[in-house]
C-alpha positions in Angstrom: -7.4 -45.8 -22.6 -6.3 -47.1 -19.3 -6.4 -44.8 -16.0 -2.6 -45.3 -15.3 -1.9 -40.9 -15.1 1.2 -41.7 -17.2 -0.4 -43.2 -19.7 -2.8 -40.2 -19.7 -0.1 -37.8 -19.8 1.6 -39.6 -22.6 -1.6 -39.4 -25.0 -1.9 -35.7 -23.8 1.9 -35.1 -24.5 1.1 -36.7 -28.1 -1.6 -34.2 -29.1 0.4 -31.3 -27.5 3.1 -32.1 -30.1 0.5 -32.2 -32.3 -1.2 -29.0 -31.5 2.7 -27.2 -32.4 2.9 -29.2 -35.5 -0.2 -28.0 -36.9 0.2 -24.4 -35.4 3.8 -24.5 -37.0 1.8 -25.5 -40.7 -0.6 -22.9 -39.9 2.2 -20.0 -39.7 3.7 -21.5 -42.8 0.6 -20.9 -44.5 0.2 -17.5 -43.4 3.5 -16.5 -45.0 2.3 -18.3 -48.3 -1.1 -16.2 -48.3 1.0 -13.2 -47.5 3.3 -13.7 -50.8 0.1 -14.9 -52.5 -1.3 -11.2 -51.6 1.4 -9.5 -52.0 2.7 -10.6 -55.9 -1.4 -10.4 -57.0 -1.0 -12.6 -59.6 -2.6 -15.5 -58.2 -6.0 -17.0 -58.8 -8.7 -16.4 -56.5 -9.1 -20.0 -55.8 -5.4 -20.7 -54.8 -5.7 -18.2 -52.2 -9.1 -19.3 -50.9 -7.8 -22.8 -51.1 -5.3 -21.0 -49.0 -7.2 -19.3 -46.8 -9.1 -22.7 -45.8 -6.0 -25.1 -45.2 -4.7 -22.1 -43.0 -8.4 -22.1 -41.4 -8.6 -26.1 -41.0 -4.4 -26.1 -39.3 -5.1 -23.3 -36.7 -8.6 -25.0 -35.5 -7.4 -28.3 -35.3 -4.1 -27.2 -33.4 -6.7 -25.5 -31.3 -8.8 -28.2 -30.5 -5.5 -30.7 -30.2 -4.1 -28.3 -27.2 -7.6 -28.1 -25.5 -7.9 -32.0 -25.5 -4.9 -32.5 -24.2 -5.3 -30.2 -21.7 -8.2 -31.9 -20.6 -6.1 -35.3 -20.8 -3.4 -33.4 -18.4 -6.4 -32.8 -15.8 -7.6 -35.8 -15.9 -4.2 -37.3 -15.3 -3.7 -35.0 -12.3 -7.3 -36.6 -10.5 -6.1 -39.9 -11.6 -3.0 -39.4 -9.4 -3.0 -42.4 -6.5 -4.0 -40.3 -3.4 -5.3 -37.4 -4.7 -8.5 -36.0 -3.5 -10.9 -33.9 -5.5 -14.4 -32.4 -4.5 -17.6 -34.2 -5.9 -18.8 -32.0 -9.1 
């Protein structure tokens, strides 16, 4: 990836989109396990199956947001000009 801050900021805006898609999937799966519950008629294994897909959506949404938070920072001390301390 090349340290142009739009470029960066591009890639970060990417996995933000991301990030909603997958938190979007993880609310649709919510409502699914929540009809699942609430008829009782189906098999343990659809709702754990379920349960996991919901588990896998939410995580990755969460880790897509944090990386492209950290994409967004690294844009901003990428900016021509801009002066940061030395870690």
């Amino acid at each position: 990836m090349s340290a142009v801050p739009e470029v960066i900021t591009a890639h970060a805006m990417v996995l933000q989109s991301d990030a909603h898609a997958l938190a979007e999937c993880a609310e649709r799966l919510r409502k699914i396990e929540a009809k699942l519950e609430e008829a009782g008629a189906a098999p343990p294994w659809l709702r754990q199956s379920v349960r996991a897909h919901l588990a896998a959506c939410a995580a990755a949404s969460a880790d897509l947001a944090e990386a492209s938070a950290w994409l967004r920072r690294y844009a901003a001390i990428t900016q021509p000009g801009v002066r940061h301390a030395p870690h």
